[in-house]
PAVEXKOL-417529 format. One line per 3 residues: their letters; for each residue x, y, z of C-alpha. Coordinates in steps of 0.5 Angstrom, whole numbers. Layout:
BEGIN
A) X Y Z ~ ...
END
This chain:
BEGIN
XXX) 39 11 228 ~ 43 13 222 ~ 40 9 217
XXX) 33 10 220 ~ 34 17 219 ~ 36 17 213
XXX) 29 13 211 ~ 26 18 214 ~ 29 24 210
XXX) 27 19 204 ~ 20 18 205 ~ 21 11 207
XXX) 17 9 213 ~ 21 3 216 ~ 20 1 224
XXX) 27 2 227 ~ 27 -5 230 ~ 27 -8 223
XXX) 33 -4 221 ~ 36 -7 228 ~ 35 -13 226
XXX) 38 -13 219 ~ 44 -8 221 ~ 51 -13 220
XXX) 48 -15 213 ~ 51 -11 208 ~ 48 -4 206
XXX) 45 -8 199 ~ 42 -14 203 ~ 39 -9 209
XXX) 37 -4 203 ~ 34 -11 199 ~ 31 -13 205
XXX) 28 -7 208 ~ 25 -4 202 ~ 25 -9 196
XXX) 19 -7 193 ~ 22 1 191 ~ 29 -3 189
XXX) 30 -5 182 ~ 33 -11 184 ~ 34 -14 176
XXX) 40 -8 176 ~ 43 -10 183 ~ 42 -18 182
XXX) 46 -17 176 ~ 52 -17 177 ~ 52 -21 183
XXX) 50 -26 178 ~ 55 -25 174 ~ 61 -25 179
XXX) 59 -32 182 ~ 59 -35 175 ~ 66 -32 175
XXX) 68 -36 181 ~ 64 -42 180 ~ 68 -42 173
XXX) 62 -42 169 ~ 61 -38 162 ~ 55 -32 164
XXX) 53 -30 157 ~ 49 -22 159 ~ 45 -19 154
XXX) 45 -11 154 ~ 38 -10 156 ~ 38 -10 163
XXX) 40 -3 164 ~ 47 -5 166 ~ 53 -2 161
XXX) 57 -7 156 ~ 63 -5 162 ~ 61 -6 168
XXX) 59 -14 166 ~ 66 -14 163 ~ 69 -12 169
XXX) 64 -17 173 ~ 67 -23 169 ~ 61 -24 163
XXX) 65 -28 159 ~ 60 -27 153 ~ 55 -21 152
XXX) 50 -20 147 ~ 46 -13 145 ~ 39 -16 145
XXX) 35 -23 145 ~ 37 -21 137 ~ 44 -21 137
XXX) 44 -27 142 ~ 39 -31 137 ~ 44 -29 131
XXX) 50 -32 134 ~ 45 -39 136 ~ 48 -43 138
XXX) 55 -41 138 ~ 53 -37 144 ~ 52 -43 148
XXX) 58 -47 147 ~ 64 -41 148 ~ 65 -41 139
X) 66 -34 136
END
C-alpha cells in the first residue's frame, strides 16, 4: 500500500497488484520494472556496471558523459576514466591495455 501511495502522490498510475508482484525486488529494480520509461536508466545502470566489472576483475574504462561524477565511478571501481570520447581518443590505444 506504501509504495503504490507514493506512485500516487507522483502522478504514477501503477496497478497495485503489479507493485505486489515486484515487492521483494530491491526498490532499483521495482522502480525499473515498474516505471522504466520515466527512469534515466544510463545513470542508474552505470554504476552497476562498473561495480560487476570490479568483481569479475575486469578494467572498466568510464567517460565522463553520462552525468555520473569522476568520484562516484572511482568508488564504484572504474579503473580508468576519460572526460569525453576526446580525451579517450587521445590516450588510444593505451586506454585499452591499462598503460599511462
Amino acid at each position: 500500500m506504501t509504495w503504490w501511495e507514493a506512485f500516487s502522490q507522483a502522478g504514477h498510475d501503477v496497478a497495485m497488484a503489479d507493485i505486489h508482484r515486484a515487492t521483494g525486488m530491491g526498490s532499483d529494480l521495482m522502480l525499473d520494472e515498474l516505471l522504466p520509461r520515466d527512469r534515466d536508466k544510463s545513470q542508474d545502470d552505470s554504476l552497476w556496471d562498473v561495480q560487476a566489472a570490479q568483481k569479475a576483475g575486469v578494467r572498466c574504462v568510464c567517460l565522463l558523459s553520462g552525468g555520473i561524477s569522476r568520484g562516484e565511478l572511482t568508488d564504484a571501481g572504474a579503473t580508468d576514466i576519460y572526460d569525453d570520447p576526446a580525451d579517450l581518443l587521445s590516450h588510444f590505444p593505451a586506454a585499452l591495455i591499462g598503460s599511462p
